[in-house]
C-alpha positions as CSV (number, residue, x, y, z in Angstrom):
1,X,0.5,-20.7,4.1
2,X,2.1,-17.1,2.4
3,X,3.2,-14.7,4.5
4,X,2.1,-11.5,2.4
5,X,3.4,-7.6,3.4
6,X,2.4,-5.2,1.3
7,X,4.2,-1.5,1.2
8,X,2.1,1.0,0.1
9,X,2.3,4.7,0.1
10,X,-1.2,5.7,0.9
11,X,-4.0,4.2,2.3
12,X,-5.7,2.2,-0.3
13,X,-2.8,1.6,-2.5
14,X,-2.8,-2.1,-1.8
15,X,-6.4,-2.1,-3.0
16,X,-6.3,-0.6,-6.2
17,X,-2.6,-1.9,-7.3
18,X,-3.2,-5.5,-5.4
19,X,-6.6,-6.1,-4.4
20,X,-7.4,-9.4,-6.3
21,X,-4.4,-11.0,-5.6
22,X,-4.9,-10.2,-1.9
23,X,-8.4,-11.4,-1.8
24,X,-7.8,-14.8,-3.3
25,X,-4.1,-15.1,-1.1
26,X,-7.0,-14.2,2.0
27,X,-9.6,-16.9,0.7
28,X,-6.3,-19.6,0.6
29,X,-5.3,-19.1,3.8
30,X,-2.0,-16.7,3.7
31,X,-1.5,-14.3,6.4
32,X,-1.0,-10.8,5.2
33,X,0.1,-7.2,6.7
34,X,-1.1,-4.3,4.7
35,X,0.8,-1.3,5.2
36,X,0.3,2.8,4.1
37,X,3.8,4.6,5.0
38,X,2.3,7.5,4.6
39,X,-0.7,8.9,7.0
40,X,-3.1,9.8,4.2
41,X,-3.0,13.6,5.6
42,X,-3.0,15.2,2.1
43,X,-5.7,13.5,0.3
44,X,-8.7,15.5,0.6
45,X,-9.8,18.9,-1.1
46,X,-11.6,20.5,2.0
47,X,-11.0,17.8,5.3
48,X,-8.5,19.5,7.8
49,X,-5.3,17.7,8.2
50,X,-5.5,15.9,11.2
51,X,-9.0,15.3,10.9
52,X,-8.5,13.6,7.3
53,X,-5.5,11.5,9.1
54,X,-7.9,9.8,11.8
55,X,-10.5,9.2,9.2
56,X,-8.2,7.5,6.7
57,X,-6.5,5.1,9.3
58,X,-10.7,4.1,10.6
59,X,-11.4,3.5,6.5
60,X,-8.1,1.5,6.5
61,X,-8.6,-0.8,9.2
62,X,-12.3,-1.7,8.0
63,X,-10.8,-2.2,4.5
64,X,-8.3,-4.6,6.0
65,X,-10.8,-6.6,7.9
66,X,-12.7,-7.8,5.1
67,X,-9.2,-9.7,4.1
68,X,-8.3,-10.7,8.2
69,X,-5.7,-8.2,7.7
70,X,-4.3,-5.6,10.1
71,X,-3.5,-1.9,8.4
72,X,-0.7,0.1,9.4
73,X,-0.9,3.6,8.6
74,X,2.5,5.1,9.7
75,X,3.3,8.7,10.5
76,X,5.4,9.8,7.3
77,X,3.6,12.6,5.6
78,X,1.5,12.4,2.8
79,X,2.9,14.1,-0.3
80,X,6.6,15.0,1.1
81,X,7.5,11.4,1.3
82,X,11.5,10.9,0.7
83,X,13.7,7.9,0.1
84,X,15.6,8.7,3.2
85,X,17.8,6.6,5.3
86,X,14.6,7.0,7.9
87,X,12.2,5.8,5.4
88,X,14.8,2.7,4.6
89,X,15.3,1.9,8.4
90,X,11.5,1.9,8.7
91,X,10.8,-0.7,6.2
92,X,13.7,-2.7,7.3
93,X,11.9,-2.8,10.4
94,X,9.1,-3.8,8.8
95,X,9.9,-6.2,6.7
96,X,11.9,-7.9,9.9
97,X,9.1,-8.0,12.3
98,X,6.6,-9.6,9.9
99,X,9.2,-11.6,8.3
100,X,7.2,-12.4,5.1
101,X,7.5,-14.9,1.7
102,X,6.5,-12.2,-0.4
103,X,6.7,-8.4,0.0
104,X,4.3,-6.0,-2.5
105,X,5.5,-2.3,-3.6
106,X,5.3,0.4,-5.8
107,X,7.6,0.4,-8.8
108,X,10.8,3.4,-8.6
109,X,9.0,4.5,-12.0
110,X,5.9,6.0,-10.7
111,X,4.5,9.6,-11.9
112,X,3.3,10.1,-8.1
113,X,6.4,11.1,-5.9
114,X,5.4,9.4,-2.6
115,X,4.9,6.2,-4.7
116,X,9.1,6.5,-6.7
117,X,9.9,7.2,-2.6
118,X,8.5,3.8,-1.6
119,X,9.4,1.9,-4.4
120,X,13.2,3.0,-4.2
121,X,13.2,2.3,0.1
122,X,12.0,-1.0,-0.3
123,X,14.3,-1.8,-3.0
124,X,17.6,-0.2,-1.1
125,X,15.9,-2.5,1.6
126,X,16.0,-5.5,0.4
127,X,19.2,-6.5,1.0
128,X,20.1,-4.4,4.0
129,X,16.8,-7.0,5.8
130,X,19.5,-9.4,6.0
131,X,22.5,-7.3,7.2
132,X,22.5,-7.9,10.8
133,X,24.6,-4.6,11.8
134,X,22.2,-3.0,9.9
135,X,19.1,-1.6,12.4
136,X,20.8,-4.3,14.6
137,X,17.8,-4.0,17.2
138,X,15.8,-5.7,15.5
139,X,16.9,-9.3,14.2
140,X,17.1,-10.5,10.9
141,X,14.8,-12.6,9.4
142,X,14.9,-16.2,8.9
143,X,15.1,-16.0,5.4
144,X,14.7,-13.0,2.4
145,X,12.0,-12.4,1.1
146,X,10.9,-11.6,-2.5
147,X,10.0,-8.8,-3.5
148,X,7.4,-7.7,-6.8
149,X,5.6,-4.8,-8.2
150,X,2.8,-3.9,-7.9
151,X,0.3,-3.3,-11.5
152,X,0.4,0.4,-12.7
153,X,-0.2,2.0,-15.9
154,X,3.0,4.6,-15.7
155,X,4.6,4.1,-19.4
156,X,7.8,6.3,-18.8
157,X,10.6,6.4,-18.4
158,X,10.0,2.3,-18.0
159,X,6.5,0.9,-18.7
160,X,5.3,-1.8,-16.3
161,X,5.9,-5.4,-17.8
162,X,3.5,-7.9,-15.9
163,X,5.8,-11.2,-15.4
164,X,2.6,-13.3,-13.5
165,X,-0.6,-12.1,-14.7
166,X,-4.2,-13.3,-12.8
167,X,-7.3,-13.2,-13.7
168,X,-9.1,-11.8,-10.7
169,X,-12.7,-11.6,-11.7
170,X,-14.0,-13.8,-9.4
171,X,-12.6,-11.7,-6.6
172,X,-13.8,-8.1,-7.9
173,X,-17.1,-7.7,-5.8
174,X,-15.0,-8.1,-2.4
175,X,-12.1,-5.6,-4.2
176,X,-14.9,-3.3,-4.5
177,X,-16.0,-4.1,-1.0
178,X,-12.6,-3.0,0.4
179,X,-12.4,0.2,-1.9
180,X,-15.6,1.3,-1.1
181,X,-14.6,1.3,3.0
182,X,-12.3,4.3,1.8
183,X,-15.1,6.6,1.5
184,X,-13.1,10.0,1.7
185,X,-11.1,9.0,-1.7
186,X,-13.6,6.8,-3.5
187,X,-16.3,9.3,-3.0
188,X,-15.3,12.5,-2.6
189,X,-11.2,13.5,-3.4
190,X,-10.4,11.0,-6.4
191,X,-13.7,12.3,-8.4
192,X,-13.3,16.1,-7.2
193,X,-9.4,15.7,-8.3
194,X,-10.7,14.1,-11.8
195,X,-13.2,16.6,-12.4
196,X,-16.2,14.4,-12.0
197,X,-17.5,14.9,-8.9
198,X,-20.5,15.5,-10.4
199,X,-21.5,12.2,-11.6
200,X,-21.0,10.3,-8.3
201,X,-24.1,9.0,-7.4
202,X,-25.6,11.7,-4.2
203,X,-26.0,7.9,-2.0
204,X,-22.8,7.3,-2.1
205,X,-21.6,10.8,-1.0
């Protein structure tokens, strides 16, 4: 069996960048850890802060049951995010505990800041994981893990180049199964942010 972490910046990241891969890595038996580093808080047009935090880690967790997986949201700020020695400790930490095969980001060229933020941590991370006077409190792990980028469709300053590519159609209806748990974004922010809140079906809402 894989061990699988993925690093995301949001709740639902993994979904939308990862979610087929995940699904059939699920189906074959790997164990995986989904992670938002961010608590979500920023990602509504009208929901108060806090309010929009609970709701986000309640649509996480039922998105990461449908894969057996637990879903950490974590407490760093939605849409302030910074590669900071905190944020790099933090994932160290992570990526210890868990100790996976294979670890999931965001690429460091990404047009959304908190996504670059993520993308650069885990990458100053991945060596530091097996410095032990690094975070020394927690102990190294048995072996390093790799590390690979999640799909996006940023073209500068460095388009994404796919080096394993997967045809994931049979695994789309339960992708969509696990979107559709995050109910405040599917339905109501990402349309109303696009402009087309209007044509989302009123059952749905």
């Amino acid at each position: 069996m894989t061990r699988i972490l993925v690093l995301g910046a949001h709740p639902d990241d993994a979904e939308f960048f990862a979610g087929g891969f995940l699904v059939r890595q699920a189906r074959a038996g790997s164990v995986i850890r989904l992670v938002s580093v961010t608590n979500g808080q920023s990602g509504h047009q009208s929901i108060p802060q806090q309010d929009l935090i609970a709701i986000r880690k309640t649509e996480a967790a039922e998105a990461g049951a449908i894969v057996g997986s637990p879903y950490i949201t974590a407490d760093f700020p939605d849409g302030s995010l910074q590669p900071s020695l905190e944020l790099r400790h933090w994932i160290i930490k992570e990526i210890r505990e868990f100790a996976p095969d294979l670890v999931l980001t965001h690429r460091p060229f990404d047009y959304h800041p908190d996504h670059r933020a993520v993308g650069q941590a885990v990458q100053d991370a991945s060596y530091m994981v097996m410095v032990p006077k690094v975070v020394p409190n927690v102990p190294r792990p048995p072996k390093e893990p790799i590390v690979a980028y999640m799909v996006d469709l940023f073209t500068r300053p460095c388009p994404f180049r796919a080096d394993v590519v997967l045809d994931v159609s049979p695994e789309l209806e339960t992708v969509l199964d696990m979107l559709s748990c995050h109910r405040s974004q599917v339905f109501d922010w990402l349309p109303w942010i696009e402009g087309i809140k209007d044509q989302v079906p009123a059952s749905t809402r």
